[in-house]
BANU-106906 format. One record per residue (C-alpha): y, z, x; residue number from 1; residue in three letters. Coordinates in steps of 0.02 Angstrom, whole numbers. Layout:
// residues N
<pt v="Y" w="Z" u="X" pos="NUM" code="ALA"/>
...
// end
This chain:
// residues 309
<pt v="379" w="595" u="-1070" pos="1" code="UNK"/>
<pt v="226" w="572" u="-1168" pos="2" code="UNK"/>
<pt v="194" w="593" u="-1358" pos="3" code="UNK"/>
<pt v="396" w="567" u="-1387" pos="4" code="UNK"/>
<pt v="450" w="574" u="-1572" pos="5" code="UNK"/>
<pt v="479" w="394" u="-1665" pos="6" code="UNK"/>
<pt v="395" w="329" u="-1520" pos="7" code="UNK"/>
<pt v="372" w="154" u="-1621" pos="8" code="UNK"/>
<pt v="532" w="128" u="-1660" pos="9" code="UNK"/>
<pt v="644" w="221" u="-1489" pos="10" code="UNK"/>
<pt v="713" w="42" u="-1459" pos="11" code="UNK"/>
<pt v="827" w="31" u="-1608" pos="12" code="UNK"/>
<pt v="886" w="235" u="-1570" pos="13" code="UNK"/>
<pt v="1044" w="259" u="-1464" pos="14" code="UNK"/>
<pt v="1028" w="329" u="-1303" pos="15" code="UNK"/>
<pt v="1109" w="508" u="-1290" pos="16" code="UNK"/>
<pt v="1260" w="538" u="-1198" pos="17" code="UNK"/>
<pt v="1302" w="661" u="-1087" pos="18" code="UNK"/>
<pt v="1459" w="722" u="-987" pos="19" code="UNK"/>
<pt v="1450" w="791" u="-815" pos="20" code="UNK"/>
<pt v="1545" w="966" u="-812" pos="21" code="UNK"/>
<pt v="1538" w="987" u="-613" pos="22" code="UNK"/>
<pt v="1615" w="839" u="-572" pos="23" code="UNK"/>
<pt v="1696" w="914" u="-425" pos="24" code="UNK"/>
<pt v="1593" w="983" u="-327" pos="25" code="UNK"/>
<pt v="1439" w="833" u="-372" pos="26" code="UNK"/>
<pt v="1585" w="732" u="-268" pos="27" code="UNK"/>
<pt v="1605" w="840" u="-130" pos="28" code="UNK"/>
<pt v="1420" w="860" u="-110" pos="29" code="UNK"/>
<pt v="1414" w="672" u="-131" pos="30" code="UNK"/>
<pt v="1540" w="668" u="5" pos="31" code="UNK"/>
<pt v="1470" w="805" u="102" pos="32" code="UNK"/>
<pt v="1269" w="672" u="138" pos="33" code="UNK"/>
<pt v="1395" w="570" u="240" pos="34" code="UNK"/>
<pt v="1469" w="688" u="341" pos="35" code="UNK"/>
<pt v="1447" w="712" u="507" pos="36" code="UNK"/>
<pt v="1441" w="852" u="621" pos="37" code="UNK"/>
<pt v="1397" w="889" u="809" pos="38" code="UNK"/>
<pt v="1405" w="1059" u="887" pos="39" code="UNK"/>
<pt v="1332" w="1099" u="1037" pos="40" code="UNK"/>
<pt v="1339" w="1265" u="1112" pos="41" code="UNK"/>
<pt v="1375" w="1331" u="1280" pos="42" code="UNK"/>
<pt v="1212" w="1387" u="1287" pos="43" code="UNK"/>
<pt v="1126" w="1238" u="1237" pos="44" code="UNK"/>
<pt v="1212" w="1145" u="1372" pos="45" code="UNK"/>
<pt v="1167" w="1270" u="1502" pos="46" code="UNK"/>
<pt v="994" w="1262" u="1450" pos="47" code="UNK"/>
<pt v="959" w="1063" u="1418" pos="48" code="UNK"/>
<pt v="915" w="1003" u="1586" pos="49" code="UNK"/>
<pt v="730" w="1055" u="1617" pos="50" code="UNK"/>
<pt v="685" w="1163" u="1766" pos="51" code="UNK"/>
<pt v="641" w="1068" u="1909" pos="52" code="UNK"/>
<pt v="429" w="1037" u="1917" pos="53" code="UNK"/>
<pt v="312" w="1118" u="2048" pos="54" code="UNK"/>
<pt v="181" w="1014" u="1988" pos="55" code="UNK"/>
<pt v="113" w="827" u="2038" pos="56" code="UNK"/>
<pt v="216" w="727" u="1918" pos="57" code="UNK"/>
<pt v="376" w="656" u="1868" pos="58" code="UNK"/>
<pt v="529" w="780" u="1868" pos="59" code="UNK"/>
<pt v="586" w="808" u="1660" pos="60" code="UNK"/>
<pt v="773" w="718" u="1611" pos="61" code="UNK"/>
<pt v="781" w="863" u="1476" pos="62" code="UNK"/>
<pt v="689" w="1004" u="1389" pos="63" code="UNK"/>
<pt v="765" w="971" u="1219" pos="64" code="UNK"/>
<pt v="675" w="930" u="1077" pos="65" code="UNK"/>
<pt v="735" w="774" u="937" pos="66" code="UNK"/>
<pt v="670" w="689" u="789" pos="67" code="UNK"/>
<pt v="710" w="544" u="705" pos="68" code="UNK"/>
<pt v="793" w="560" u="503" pos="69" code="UNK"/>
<pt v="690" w="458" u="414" pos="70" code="UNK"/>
<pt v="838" w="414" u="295" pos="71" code="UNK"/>
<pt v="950" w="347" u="420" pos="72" code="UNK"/>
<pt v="861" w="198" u="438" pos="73" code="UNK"/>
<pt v="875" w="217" u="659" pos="74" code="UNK"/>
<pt v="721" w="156" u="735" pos="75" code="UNK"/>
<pt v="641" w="272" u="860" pos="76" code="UNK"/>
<pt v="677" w="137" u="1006" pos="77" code="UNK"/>
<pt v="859" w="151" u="942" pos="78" code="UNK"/>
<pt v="884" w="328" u="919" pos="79" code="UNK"/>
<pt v="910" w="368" u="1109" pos="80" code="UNK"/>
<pt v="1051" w="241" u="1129" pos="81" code="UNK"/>
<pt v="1136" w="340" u="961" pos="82" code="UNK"/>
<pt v="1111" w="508" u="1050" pos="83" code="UNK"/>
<pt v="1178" w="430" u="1204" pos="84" code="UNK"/>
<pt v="1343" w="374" u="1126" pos="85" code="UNK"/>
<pt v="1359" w="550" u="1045" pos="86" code="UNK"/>
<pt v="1379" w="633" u="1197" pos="87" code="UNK"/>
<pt v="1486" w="513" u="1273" pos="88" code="UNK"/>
<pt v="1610" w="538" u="1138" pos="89" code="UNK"/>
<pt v="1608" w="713" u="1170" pos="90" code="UNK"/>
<pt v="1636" w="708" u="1336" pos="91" code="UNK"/>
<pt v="1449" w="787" u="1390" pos="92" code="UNK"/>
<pt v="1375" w="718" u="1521" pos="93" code="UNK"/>
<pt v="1182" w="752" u="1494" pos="94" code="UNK"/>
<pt v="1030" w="661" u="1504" pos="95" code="UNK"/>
<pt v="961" w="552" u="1337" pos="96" code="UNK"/>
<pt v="760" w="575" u="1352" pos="97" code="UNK"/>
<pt v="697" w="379" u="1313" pos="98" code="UNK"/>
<pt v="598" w="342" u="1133" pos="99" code="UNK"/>
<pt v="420" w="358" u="1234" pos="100" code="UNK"/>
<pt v="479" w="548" u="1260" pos="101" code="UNK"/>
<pt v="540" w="602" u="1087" pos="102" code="UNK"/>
<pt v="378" w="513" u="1018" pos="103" code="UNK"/>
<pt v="265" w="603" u="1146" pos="104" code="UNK"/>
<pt v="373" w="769" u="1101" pos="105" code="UNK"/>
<pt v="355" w="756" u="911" pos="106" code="UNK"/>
<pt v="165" w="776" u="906" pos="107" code="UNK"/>
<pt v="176" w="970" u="918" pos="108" code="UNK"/>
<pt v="336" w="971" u="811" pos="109" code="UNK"/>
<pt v="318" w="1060" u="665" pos="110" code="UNK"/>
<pt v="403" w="1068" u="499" pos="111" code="UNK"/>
<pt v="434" w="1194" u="374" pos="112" code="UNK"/>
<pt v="494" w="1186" u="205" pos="113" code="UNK"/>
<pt v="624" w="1283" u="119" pos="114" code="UNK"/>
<pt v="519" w="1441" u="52" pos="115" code="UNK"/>
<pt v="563" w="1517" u="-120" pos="116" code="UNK"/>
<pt v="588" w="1675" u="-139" pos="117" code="UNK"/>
<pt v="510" w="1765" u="-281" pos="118" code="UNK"/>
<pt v="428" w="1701" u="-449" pos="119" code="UNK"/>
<pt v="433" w="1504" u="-430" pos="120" code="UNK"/>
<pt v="412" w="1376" u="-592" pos="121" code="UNK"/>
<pt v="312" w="1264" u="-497" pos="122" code="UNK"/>
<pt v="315" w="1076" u="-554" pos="123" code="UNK"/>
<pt v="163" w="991" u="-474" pos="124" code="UNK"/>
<pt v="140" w="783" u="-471" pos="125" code="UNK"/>
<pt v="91" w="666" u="-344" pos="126" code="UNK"/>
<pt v="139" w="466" u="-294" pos="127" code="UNK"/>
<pt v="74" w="321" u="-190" pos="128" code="UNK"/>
<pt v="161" w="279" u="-13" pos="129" code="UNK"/>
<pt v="104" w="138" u="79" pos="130" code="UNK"/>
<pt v="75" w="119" u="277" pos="131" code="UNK"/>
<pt v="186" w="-27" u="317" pos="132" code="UNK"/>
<pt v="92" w="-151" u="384" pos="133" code="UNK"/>
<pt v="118" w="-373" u="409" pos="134" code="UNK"/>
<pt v="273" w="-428" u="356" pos="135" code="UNK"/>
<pt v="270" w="-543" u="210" pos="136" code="UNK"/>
<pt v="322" w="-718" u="343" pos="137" code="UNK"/>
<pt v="165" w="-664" u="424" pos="138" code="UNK"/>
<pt v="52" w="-671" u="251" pos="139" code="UNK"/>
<pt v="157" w="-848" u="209" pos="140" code="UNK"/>
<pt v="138" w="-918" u="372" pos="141" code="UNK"/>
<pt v="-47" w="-890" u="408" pos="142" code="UNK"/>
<pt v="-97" w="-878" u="232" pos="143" code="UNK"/>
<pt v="-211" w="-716" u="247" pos="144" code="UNK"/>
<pt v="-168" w="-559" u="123" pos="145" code="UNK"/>
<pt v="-204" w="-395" u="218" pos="146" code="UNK"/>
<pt v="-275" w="-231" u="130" pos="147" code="UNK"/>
<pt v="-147" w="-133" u="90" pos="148" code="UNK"/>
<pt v="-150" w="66" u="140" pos="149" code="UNK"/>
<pt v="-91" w="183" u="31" pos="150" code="UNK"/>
<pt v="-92" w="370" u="36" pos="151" code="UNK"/>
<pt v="-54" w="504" u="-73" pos="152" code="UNK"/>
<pt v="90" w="608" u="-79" pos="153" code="UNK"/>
<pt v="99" w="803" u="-199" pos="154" code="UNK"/>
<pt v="253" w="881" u="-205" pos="155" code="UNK"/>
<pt v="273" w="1060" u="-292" pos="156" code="UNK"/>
<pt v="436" w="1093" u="-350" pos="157" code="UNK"/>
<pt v="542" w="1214" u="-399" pos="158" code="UNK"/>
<pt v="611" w="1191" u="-589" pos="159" code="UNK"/>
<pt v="755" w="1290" u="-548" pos="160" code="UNK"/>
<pt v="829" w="1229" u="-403" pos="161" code="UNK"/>
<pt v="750" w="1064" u="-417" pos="162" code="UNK"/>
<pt v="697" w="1120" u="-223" pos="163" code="UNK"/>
<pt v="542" w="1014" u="-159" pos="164" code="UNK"/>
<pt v="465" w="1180" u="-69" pos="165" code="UNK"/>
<pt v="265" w="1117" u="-27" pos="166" code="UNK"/>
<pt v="194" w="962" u="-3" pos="167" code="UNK"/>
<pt v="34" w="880" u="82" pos="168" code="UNK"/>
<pt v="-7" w="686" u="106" pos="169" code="UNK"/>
<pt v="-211" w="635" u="79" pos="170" code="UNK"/>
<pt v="-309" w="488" u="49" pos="171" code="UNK"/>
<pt v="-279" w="381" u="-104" pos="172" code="UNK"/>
<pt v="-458" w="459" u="-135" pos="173" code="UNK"/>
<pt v="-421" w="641" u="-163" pos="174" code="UNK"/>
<pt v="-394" w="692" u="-340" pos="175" code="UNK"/>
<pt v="-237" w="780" u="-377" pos="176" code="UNK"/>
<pt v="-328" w="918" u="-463" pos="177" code="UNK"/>
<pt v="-425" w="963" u="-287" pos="178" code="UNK"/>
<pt v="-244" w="968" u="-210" pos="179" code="UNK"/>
<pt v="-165" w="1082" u="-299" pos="180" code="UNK"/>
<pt v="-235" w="1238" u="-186" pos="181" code="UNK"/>
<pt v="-150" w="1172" u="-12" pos="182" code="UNK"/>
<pt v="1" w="1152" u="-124" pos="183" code="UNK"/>
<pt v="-21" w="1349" u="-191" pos="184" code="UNK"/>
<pt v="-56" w="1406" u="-23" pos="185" code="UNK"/>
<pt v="136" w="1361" u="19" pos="186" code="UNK"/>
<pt v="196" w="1478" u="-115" pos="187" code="UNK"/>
<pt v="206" w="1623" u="-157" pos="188" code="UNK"/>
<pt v="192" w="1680" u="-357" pos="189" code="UNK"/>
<pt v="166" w="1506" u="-432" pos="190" code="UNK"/>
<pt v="189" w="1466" u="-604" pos="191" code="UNK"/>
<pt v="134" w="1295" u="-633" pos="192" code="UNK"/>
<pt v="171" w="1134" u="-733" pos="193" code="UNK"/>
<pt v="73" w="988" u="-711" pos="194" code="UNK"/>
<pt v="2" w="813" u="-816" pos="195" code="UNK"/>
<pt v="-150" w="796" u="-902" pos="196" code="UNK"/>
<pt v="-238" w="753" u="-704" pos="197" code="UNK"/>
<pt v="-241" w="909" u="-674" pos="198" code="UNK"/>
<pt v="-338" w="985" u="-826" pos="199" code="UNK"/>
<pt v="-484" w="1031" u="-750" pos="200" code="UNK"/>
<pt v="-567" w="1206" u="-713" pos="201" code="UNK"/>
<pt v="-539" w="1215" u="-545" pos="202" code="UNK"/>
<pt v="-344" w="1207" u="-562" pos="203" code="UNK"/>
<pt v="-352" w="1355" u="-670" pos="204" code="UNK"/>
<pt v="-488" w="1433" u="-545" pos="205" code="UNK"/>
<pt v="-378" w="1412" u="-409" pos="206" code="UNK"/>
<pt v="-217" w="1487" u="-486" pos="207" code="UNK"/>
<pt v="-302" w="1634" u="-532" pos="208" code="UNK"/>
<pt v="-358" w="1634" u="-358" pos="209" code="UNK"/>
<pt v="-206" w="1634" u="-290" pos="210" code="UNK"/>
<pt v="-108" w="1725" u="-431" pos="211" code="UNK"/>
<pt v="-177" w="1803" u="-548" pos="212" code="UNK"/>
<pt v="-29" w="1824" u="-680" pos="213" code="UNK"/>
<pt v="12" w="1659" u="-653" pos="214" code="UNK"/>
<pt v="20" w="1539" u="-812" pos="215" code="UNK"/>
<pt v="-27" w="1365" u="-811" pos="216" code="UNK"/>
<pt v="38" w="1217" u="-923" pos="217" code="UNK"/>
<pt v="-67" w="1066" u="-935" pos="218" code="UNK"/>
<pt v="-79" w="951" u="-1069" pos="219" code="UNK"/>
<pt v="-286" w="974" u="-1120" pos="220" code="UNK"/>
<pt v="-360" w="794" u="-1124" pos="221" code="UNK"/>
<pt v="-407" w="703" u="-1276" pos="222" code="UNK"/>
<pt v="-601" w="748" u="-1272" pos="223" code="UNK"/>
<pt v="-560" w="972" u="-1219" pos="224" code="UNK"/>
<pt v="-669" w="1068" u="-1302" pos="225" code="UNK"/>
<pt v="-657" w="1257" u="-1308" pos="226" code="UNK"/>
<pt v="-747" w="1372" u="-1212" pos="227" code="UNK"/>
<pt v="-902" w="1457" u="-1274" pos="228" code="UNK"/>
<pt v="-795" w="1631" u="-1261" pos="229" code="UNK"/>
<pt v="-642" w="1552" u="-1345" pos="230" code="UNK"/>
<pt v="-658" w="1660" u="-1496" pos="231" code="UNK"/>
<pt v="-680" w="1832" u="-1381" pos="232" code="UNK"/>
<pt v="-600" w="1809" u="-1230" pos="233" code="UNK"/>
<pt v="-492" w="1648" u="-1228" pos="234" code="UNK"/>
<pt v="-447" w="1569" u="-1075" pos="235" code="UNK"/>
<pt v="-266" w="1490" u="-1048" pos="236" code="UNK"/>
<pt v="-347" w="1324" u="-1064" pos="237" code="UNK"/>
<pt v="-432" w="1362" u="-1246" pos="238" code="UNK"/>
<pt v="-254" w="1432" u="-1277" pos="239" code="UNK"/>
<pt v="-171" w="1271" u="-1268" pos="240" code="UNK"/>
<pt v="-327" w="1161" u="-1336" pos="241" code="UNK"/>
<pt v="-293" w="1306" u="-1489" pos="242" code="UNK"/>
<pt v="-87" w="1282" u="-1482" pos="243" code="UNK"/>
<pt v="-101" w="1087" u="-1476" pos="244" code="UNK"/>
<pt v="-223" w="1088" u="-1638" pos="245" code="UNK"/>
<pt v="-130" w="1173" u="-1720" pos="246" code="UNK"/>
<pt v="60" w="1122" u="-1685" pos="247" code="UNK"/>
<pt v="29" w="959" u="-1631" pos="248" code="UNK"/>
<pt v="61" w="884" u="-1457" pos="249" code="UNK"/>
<pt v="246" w="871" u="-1476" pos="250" code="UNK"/>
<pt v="244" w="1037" u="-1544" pos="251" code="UNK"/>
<pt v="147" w="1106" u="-1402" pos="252" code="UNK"/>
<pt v="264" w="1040" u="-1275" pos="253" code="UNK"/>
<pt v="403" w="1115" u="-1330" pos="254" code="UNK"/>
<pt v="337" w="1290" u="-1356" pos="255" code="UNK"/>
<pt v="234" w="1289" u="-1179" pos="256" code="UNK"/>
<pt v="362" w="1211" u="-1086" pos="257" code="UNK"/>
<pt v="297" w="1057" u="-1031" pos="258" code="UNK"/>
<pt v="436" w="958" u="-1043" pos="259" code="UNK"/>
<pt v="501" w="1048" u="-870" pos="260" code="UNK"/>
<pt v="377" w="926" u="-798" pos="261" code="UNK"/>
<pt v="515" w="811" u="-803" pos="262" code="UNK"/>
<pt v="591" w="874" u="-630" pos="263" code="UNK"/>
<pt v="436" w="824" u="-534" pos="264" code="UNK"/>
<pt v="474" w="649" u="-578" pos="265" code="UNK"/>
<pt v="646" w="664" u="-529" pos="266" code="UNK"/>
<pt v="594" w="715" u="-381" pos="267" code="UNK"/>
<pt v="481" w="569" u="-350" pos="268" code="UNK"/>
<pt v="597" w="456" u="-392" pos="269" code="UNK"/>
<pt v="733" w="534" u="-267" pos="270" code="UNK"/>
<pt v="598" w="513" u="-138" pos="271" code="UNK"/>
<pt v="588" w="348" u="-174" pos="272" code="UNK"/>
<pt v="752" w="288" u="-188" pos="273" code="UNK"/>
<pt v="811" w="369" u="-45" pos="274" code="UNK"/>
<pt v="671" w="368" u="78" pos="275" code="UNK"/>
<pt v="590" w="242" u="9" pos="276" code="UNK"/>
<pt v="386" w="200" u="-37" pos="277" code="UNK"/>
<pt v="342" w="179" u="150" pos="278" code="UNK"/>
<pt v="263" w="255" u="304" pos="279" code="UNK"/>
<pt v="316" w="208" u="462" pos="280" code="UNK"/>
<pt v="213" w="316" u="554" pos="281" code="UNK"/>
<pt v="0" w="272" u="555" pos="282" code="UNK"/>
<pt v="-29" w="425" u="689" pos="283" code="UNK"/>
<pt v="59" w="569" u="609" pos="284" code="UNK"/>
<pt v="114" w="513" u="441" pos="285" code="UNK"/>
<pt v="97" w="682" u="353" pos="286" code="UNK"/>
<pt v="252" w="754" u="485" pos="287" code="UNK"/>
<pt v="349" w="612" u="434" pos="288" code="UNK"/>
<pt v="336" w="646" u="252" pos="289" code="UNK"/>
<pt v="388" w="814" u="284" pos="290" code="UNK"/>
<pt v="524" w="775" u="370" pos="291" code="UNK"/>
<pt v="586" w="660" u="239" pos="292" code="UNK"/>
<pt v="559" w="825" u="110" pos="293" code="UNK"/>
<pt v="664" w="940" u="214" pos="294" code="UNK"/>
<pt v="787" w="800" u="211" pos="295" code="UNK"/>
<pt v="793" w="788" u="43" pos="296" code="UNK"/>
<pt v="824" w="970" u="21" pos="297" code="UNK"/>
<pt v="984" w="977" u="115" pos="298" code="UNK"/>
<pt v="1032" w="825" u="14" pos="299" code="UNK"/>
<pt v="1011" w="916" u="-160" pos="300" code="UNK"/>
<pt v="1185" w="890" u="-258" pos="301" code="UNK"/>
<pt v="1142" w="884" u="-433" pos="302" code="UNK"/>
<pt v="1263" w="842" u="-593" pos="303" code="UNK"/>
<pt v="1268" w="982" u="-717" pos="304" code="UNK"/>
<pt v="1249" w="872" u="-888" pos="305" code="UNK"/>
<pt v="1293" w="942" u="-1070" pos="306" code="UNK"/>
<pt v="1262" w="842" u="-1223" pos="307" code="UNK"/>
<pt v="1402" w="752" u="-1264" pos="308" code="UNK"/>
<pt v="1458" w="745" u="-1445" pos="309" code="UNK"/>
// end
């Protein structure tokens, strides 16, 4: 976090310890990501082979529809021979549709997030991904350096439940600030926490626009000035400039609330760690990041931490 106290000295402080009070069921949960479970219905059995085609064409293996987990590190070309297995070992003898056919499937796929219900505390941040491209024996041996790609990924999420529930992928281009009304659009009563990138007009524009009881808690920049009806009609903007003059920046976080913002970098750094910081997809890479949210969801075992001390 930003403006922390003793900042020039921190090095010589102790870190603070903390003791985990839900150690139980952290390790079931922690047991639970490797668990796994296959249950197929009568109904989906009667119902996987595809009709036979009328049309000019080749007849469909199967009508089902299958993704691949981004976090299970299973190549699309692979995935079909793991599905294939599966349903030996159960004893199901069905057809496996090839990696050409899941691929060609996926493009109408779509994804939704978990929705909140109700008022959400809405942490808002973005990160870089990068398109995978020439592996680095390609740069040694030919002894060319390739542009990277990188795109850019904002997750909302909820402070609460630590819940990623919207997300978009742009252009390294797009300023966060422009983003944040896709991300709004995905929710429904927003109350919103972001860094000092998104202190501009528009983000307050657009969560008026889209709430307007909503608060907003961004840091002002160094250079804010108030606006010309701050001393009739403040805005929520000359509110803060007001709070941070007058308590001081540390001050101000603590009685706004910034310090919640926190949890968005947790969340970036679980995307990170556990999907890692690259695209595999260049045709639809905004479905596979969404995929990779939705996985992270059901993967959302937290430790509940006191203070030790």
């Amino acid at each position: 976090m930003p403006h922390k106290y003793n900042a020039d000295r921190r090095h010589r402080i102790s870190r603070t310890r903390y003791t985990v009070t839900n150690w139980k069921a952290y390790e079931a949960g922690l047991r639970q990501r490797g668990s796994l479970t296959i249950w197929f219905s009568e109904e989906a059995v009667a119902a996987w082979r595809a009709a036979p085609r009328t049309t000019p064409g080749g007849q469909l293996g199967s009508c089902h529809r299958d993704v691949v987990d981004p976090a299970d590190g299973v190549s699309p070309a692979a995935a079909p021979d793991r599905r294939g297995s599966l349903l030996e070992l159960m004893g199901l003898d069905l057809p496996v549709p090839d990696h050409s056919t899941l691929s060609r499937r996926s493009r109408t796929l779509t994804v939704a997030l978990q929705a909140a219900s109700g008022p959400v505390h809405l942490l808002v941040d973005s990160t870089g991904v990068k398109l995978s491209g020439p592996g680095e024996w390609l740069v040694e041996k030919h002894g060319t350096q390739r542009r990277r790609a990188w795109r850019k990924l904002h997750l909302a999420v909820d402070a609460k439940t630590g819940t990623i529930v919207a997300s978009t992928l742009t252009s390294k281009e797009v300023d966060d600030g422009a983003e944040l009304g896709p991300l709004l659009d995905q929710v429904d009563e927003p109350l919103a926490v972001a860094d000092g990138a998104y202190d501009q007009d528009r983000v307050y524009d657009d969560v008026a626009g889209h709430s307007a009881e909503a608060a907003v808690v961004v840091p002002p920049r160094a250079t804010a000035v108030l606006s010309p009806s701050a001393e009739t009609d403040p805005t929520q903007r000359d509110r803060h400039i007001q709070a941070s003059a007058e308590q001081g920046r540390m001050g101000w976080q603590k009685t706004s609330g910034y310090n919640a913002r926190a949890g968005a970098e947790g969340a970036m750094s679980r995307y990170k760690r556990i999907i890692g910081d690259t695209l595999r997809s260049h045709t639809r890479p905004a479905q596979e990041t969404r995929i990779a949210v939705t996985v992270l969801n059901r993967m959302l075992d937290r430790p509940e931490s006191v203070r030790a001390a």
